[in-house]
TORSE-515418 format. One record per residue (C-alpha): residue in three letters; x, y, z. Coordinates in steps of 0.001 Angstrom, whole numbers, plus 500000, padded with zeros to 6 digits. Layout:
// residues N
residu = ALA | X = X | Y = Y | Z = Z
...
//
This chain:
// residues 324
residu = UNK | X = 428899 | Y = 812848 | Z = 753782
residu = UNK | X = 427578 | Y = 810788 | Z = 756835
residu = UNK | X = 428585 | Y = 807203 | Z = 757035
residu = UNK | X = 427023 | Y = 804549 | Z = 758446
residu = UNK | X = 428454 | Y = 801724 | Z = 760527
residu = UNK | X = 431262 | Y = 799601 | Z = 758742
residu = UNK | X = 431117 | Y = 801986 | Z = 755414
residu = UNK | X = 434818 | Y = 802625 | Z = 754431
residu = UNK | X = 436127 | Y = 806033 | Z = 754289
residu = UNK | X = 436336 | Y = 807769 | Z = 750448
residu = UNK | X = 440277 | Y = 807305 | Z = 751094
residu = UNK | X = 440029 | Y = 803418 | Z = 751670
residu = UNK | X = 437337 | Y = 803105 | Z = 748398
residu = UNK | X = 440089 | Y = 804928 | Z = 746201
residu = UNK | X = 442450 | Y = 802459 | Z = 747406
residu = UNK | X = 439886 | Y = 799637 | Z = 747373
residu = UNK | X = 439311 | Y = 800240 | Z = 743848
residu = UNK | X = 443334 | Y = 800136 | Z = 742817
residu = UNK | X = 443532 | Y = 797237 | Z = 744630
residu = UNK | X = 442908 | Y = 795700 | Z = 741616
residu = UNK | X = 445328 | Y = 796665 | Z = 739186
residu = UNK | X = 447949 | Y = 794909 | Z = 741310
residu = UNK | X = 449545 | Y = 797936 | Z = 743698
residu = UNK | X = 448533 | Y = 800939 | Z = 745389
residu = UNK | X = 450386 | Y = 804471 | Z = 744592
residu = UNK | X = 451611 | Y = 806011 | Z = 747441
residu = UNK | X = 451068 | Y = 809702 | Z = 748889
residu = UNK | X = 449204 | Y = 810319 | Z = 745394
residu = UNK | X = 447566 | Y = 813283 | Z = 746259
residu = UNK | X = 450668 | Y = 814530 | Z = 747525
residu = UNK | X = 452331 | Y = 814072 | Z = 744479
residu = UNK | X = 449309 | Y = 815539 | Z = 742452
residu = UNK | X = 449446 | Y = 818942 | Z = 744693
residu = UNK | X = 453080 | Y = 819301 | Z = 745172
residu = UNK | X = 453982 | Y = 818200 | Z = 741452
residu = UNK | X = 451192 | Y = 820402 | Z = 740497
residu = UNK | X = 451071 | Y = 819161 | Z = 736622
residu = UNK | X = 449151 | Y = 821406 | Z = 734156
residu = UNK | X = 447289 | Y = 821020 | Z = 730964
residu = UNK | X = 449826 | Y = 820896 | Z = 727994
residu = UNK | X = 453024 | Y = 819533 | Z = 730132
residu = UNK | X = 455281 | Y = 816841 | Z = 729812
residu = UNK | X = 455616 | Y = 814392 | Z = 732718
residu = UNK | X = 458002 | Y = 811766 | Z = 733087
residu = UNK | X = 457370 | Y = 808764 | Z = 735489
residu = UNK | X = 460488 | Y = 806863 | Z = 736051
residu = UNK | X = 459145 | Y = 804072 | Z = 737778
residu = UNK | X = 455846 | Y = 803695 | Z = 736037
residu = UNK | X = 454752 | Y = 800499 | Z = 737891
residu = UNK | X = 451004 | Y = 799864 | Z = 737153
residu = UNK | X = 450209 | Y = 803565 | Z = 736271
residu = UNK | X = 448294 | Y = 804971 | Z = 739278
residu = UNK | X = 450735 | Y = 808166 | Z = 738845
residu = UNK | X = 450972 | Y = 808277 | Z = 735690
residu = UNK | X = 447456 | Y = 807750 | Z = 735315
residu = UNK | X = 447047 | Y = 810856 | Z = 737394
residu = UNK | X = 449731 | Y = 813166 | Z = 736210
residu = UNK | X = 447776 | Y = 812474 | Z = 732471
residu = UNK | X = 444642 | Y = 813115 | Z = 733855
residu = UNK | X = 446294 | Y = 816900 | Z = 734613
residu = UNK | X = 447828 | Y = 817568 | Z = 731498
residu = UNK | X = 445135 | Y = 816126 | Z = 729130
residu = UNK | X = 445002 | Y = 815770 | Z = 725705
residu = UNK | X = 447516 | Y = 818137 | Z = 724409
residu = UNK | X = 449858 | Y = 816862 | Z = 727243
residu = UNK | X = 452489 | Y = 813823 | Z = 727456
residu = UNK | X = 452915 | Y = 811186 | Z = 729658
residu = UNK | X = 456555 | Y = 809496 | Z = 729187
residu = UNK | X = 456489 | Y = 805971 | Z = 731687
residu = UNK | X = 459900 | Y = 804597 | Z = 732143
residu = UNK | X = 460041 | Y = 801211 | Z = 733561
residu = UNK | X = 463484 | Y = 797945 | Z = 733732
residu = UNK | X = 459879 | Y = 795216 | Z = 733760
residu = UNK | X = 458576 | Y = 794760 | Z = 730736
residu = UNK | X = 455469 | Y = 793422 | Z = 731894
residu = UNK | X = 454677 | Y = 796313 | Z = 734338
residu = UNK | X = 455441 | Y = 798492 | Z = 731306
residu = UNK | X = 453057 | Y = 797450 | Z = 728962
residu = UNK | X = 449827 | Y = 796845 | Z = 731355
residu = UNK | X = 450651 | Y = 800496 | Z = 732054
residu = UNK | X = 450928 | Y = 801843 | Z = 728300
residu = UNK | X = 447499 | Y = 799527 | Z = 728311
residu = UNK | X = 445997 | Y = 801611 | Z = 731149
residu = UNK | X = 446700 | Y = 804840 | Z = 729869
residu = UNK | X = 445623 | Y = 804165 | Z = 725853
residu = UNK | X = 442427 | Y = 803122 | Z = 727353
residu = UNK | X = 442524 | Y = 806130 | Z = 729217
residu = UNK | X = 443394 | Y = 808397 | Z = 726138
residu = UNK | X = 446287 | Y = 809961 | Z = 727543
residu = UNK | X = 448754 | Y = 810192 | Z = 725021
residu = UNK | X = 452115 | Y = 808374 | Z = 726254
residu = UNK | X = 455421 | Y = 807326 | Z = 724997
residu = UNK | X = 456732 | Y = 803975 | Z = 726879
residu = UNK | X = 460541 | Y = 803167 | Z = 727551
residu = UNK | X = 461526 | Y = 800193 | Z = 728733
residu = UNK | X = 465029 | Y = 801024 | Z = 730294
residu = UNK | X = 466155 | Y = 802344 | Z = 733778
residu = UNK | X = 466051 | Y = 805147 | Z = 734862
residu = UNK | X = 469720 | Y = 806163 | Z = 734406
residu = UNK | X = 468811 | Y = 806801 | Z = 730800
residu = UNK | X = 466109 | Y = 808863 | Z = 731085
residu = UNK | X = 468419 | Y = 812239 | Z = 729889
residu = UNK | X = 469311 | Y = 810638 | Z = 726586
residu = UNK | X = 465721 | Y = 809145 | Z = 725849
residu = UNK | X = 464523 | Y = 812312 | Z = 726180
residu = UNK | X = 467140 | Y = 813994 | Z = 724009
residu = UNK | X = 466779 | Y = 811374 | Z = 721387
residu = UNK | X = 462756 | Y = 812492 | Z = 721376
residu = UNK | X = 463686 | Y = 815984 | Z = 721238
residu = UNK | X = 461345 | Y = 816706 | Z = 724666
residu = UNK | X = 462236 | Y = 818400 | Z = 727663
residu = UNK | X = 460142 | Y = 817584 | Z = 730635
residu = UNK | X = 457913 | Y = 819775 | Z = 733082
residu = UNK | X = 457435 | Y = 817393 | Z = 735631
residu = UNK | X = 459510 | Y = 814033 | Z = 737232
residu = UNK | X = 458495 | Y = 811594 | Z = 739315
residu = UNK | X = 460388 | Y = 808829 | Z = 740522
residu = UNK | X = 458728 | Y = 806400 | Z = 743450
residu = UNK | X = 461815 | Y = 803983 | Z = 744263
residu = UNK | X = 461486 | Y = 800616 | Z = 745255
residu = UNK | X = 459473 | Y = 797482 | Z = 744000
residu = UNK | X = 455588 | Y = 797498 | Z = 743331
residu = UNK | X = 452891 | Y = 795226 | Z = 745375
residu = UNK | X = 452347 | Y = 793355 | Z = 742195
residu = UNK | X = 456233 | Y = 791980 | Z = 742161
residu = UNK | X = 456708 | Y = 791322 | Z = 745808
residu = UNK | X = 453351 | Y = 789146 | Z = 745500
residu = UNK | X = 454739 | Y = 787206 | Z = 742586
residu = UNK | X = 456415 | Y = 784385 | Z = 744177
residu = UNK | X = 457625 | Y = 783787 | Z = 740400
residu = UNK | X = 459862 | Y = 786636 | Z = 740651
residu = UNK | X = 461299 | Y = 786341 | Z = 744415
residu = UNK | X = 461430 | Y = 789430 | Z = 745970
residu = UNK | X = 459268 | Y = 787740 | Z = 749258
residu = UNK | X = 459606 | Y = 784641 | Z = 751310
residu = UNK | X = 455994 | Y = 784144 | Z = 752369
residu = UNK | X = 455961 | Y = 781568 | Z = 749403
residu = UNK | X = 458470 | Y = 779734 | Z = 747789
residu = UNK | X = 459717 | Y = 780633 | Z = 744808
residu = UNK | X = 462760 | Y = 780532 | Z = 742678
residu = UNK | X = 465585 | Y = 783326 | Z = 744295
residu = UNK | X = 465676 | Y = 785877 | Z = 741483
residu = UNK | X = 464682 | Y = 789197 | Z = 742076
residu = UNK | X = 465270 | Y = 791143 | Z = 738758
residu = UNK | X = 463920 | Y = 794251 | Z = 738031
residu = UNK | X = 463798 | Y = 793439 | Z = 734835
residu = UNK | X = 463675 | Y = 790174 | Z = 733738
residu = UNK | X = 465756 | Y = 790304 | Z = 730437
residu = UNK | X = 468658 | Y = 791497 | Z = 733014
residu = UNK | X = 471681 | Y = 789569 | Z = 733578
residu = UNK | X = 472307 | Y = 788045 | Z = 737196
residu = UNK | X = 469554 | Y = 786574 | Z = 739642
residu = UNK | X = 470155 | Y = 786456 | Z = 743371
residu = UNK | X = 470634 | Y = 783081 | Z = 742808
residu = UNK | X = 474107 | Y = 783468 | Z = 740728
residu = UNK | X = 475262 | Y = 786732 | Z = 743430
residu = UNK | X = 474796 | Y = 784191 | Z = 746193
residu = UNK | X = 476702 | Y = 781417 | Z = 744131
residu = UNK | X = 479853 | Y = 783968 | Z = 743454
residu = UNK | X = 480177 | Y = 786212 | Z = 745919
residu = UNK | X = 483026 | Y = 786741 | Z = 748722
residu = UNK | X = 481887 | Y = 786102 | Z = 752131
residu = UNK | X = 483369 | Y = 789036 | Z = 753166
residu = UNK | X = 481627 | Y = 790888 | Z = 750692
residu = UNK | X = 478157 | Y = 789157 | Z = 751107
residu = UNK | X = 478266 | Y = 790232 | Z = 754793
residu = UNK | X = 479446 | Y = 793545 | Z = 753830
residu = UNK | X = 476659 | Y = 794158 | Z = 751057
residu = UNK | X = 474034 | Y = 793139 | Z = 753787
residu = UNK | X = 475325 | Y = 795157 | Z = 756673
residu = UNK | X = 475275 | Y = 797923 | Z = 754183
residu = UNK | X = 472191 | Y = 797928 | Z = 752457
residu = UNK | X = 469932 | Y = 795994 | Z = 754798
residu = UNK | X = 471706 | Y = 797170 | Z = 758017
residu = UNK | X = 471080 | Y = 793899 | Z = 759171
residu = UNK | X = 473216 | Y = 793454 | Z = 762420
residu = UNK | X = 473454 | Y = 789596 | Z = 762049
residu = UNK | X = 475262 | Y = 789868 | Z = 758658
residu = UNK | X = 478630 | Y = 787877 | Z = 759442
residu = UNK | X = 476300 | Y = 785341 | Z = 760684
residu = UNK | X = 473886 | Y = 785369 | Z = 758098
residu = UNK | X = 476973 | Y = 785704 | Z = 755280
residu = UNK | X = 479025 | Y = 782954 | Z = 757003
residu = UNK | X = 475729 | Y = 780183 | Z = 756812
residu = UNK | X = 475182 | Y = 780953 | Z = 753221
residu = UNK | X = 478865 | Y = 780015 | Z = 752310
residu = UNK | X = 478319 | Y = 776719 | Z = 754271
residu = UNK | X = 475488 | Y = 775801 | Z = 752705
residu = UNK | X = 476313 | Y = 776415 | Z = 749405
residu = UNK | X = 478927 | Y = 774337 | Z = 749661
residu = UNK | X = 476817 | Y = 771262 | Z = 749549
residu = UNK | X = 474437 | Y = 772873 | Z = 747627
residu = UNK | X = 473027 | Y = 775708 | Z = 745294
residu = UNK | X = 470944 | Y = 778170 | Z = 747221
residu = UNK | X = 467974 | Y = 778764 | Z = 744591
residu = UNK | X = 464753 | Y = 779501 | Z = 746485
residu = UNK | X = 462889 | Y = 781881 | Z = 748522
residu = UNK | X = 462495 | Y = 779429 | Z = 751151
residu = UNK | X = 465693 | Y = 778277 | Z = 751541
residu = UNK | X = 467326 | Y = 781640 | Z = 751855
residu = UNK | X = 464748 | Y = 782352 | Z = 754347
residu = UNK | X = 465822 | Y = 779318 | Z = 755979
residu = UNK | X = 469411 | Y = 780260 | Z = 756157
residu = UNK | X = 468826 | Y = 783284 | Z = 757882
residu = UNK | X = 466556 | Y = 782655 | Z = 760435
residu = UNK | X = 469490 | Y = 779838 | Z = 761305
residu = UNK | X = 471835 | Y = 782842 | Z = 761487
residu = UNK | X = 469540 | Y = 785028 | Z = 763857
residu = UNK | X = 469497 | Y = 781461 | Z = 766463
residu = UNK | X = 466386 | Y = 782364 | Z = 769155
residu = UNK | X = 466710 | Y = 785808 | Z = 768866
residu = UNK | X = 464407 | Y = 785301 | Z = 765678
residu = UNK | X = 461947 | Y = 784795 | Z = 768264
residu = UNK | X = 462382 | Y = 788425 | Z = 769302
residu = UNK | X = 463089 | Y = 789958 | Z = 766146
residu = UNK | X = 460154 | Y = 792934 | Z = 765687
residu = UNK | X = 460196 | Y = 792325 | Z = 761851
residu = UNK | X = 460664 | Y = 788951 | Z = 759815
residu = UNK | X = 464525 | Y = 787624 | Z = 760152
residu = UNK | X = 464751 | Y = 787463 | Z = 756428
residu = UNK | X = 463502 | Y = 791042 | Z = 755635
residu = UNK | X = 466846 | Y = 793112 | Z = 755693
residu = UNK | X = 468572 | Y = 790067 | Z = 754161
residu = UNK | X = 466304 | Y = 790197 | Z = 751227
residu = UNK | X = 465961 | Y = 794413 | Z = 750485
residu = UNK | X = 469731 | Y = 793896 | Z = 750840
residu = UNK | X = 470343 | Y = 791230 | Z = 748155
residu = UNK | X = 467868 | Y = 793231 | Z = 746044
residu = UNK | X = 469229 | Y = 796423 | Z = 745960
residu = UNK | X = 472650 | Y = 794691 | Z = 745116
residu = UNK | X = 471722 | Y = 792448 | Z = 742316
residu = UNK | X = 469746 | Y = 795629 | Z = 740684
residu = UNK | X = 472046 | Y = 798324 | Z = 741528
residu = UNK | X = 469552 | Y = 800755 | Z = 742903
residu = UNK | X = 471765 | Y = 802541 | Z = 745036
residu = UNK | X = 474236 | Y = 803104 | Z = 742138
residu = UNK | X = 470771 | Y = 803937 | Z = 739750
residu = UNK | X = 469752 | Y = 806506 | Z = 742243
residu = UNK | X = 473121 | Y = 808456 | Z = 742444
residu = UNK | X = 472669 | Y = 808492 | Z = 738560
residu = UNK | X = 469635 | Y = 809879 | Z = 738662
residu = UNK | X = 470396 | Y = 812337 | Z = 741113
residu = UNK | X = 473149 | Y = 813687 | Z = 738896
residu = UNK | X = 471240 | Y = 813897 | Z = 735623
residu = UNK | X = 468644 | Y = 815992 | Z = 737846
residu = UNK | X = 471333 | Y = 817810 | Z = 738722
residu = UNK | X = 472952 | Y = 818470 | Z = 735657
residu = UNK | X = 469168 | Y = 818997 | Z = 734173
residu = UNK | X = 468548 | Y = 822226 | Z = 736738
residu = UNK | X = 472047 | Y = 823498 | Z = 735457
residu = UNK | X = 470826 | Y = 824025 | Z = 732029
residu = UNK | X = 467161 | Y = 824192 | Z = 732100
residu = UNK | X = 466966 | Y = 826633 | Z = 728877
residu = UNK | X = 470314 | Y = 825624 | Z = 727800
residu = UNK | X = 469779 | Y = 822234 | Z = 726196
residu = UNK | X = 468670 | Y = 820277 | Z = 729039
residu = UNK | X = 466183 | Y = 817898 | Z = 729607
residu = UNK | X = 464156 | Y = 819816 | Z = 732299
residu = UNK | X = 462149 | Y = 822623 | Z = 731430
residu = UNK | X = 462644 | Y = 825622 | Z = 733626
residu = UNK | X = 460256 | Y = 825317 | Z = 736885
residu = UNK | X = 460292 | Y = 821989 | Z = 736260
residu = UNK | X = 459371 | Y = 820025 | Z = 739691
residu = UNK | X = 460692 | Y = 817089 | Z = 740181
residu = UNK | X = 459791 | Y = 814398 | Z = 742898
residu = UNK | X = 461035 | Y = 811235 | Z = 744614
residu = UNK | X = 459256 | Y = 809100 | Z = 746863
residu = UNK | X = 461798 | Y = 806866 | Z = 748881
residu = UNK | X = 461199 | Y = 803920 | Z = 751473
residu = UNK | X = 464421 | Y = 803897 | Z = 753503
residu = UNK | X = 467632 | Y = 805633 | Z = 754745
residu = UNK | X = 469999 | Y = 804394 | Z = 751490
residu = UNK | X = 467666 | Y = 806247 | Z = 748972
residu = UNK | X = 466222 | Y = 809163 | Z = 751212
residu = UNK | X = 469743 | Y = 810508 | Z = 752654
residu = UNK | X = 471040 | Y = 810960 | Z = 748844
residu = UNK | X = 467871 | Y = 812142 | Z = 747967
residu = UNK | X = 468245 | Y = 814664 | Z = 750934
residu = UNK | X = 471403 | Y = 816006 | Z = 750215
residu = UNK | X = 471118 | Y = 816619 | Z = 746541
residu = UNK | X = 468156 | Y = 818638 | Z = 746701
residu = UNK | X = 469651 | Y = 820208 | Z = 749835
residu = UNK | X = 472291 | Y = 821143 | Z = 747795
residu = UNK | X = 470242 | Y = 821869 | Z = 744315
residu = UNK | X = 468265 | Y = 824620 | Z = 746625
residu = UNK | X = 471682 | Y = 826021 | Z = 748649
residu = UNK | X = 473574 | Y = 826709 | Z = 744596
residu = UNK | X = 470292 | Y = 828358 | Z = 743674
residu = UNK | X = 469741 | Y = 826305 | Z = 740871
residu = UNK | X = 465931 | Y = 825183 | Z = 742302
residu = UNK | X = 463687 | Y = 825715 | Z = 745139
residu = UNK | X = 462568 | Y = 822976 | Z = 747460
residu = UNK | X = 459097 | Y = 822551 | Z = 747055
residu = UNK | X = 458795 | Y = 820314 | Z = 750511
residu = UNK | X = 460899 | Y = 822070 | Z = 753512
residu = UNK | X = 461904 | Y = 818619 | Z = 754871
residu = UNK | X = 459611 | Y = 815660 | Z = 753816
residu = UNK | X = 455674 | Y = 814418 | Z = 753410
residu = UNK | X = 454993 | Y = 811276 | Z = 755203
residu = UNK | X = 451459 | Y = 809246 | Z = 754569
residu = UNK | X = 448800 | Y = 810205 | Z = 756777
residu = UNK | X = 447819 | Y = 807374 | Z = 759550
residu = UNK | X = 444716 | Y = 807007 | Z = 756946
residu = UNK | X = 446867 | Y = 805981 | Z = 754126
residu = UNK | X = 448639 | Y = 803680 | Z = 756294
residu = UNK | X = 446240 | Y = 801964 | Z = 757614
residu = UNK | X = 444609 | Y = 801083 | Z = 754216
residu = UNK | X = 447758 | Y = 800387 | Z = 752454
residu = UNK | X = 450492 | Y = 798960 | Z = 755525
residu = UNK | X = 453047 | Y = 798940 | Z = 752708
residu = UNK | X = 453193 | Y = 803298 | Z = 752659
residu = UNK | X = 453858 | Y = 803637 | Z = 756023
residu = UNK | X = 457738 | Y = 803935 | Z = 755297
residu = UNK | X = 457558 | Y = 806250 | Z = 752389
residu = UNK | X = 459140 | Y = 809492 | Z = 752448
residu = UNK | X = 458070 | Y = 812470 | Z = 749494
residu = UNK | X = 460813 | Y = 815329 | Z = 748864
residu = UNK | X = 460166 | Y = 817356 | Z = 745855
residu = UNK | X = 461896 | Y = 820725 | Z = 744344
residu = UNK | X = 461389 | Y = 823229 | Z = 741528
residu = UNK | X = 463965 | Y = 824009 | Z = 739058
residu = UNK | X = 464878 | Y = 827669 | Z = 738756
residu = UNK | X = 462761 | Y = 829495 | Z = 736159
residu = UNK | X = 465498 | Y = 830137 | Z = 733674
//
């Protein structure tokens, strides 16, 4: 169809129109082709979010299919469950992590036919200065996943070993300032609790000196995906998951929780989550025990990017579990 001058692409309306709902899905048509869900199947979405997957993935398998959202924030959770009722896809909502998504599904008696997992945080929390995964706004340090959890950021950076603060951020936000960043923390919290957004924020661009000047992304950006990742134990979370797909594709007809040619999917946004992610399917395909779906990885198209800047690192691996 022709457009005229200023009238947004059909990609940027779809994305335009989720706008609403608080967060765009990434590589969703991807997902839809590669995780090719049919009528009658049960899907699994271990990071429900707002539902634009799921919402998806039900639209393919109907009625007389399942949609299973598992989500640690409650709130996310149930505006999802809301979405799909509305939507009359039947669904069954869990609010847990992800690591126990083997024995909810054994407790239902279901075994699944297709898993998605899309790592990270969704738009909707990292614009909630309330929760405190940003520093464009103050807000009180917390950062949970899910809210009911035990420690904030705030209590980590209260407790924690310098040596071990600079370790956890050289690690998981590769930041190369981390002594620095790790040594002004324990100075300032020595006159003071560190509690917000801002003053974190604060702290590290006082580590970085002028070369914040310079830096090509915010000072505070590793710093924060760093503390993050610690205080919810993604990396850890991930490695579980990995296994229990694992361990699914060994007995798919034996008890498992995967039905056979179940395809599974993970969407990851940087090197921590997409070089396990990597190697276990690598190594899922090399025992024979599935197929890789994806020879190496989907990336969003400079379209997608360009209406939603937050896709552009996103990575999509997916593989299919042997057929018995």
């Amino acid at each position: 169809m022709h457009r005229g001058p200023g009238t947004p692409a059909a990609g940027t309306l779809k994305i335009v129109g989720m706008i609403e709902h608080g967060h765009v899905p990434v590589l969703l048509e991807e997902v839809i082709n590669n995780l090719d869900p049919q009528p009658g199947e049960v899907v699994v979405d271990c990071t429900l979010g707002r539902g634009g997957h799921a919402l998806a993935l039900g639209r393919k398998v109907g009625s007389d299919g399942l949609v299973i959202g598992i989500d640690r924030d409650a709130e996310n959770l149930a505006y999802s469950g809301d979405r799909l009722r509305e939507a009359q896809i039947p669904n069954m909502m869990i609010h847990d992590s992800f690591v126990s998504v083997a024995r909810h599904l054994q407790q239902a008696d279901r075994r699944v036919d297709v898993v998605l997992a899309d790592l990270g945080v969704s738009s909707n929390q990292l614009n909630d200065a309330a929760r405190g995964f940003g520093f464009q706004e103050e807000g009180p340090l917390d950062m949970r996943l899910d809210q009911d959890g035990s420690d904030n950021v705030t209590s980590l950076l209260a407790q924690i070993d310098e040596g071990e603060l600079a370790g956890l951020i050289r690690t998981y936000g590769e930041d190369p300032y981390a002594t620095a960043i790790a040594r002004k923390v324990v100075l300032e919290r020595q006159t003071r609790p560190i509690t917000t957004t801002g003053q974190l924020s604060r702290l590290v661009r006082e580590a970085y000196g002028p070369r914040a000047r310079s830096s090509r992304l915010h000072p505070a950006t590793r710093t924060f995906m760093a503390l993050r990742i610690a205080v919810n134990e993604e990396i850890a979370a991930l490695e579980t998951l990995l296994d229990l797909i694992g361990r699914g594709c060994e007995m798919t007809g034996t008890g498992g929780w995967l039905n056979p040619g179940a395809r599974i999917g993970i969407i990851s946004f940087h090197s921590l989550e997409d070089r396990p992610v990597k190697q276990a399917f690598a190594d899922l395909d090399r025992r024979g025990l599935a197929t890789r779906i994806i020879r190496g990885m989907i990336r969003p198209t400079e379209a997608e990017q360009q209406a939603n800047p937050r896709s552009r690192s996103a990575k999509f691996r997916a593989l299919r579990a042997s057929p018995s």
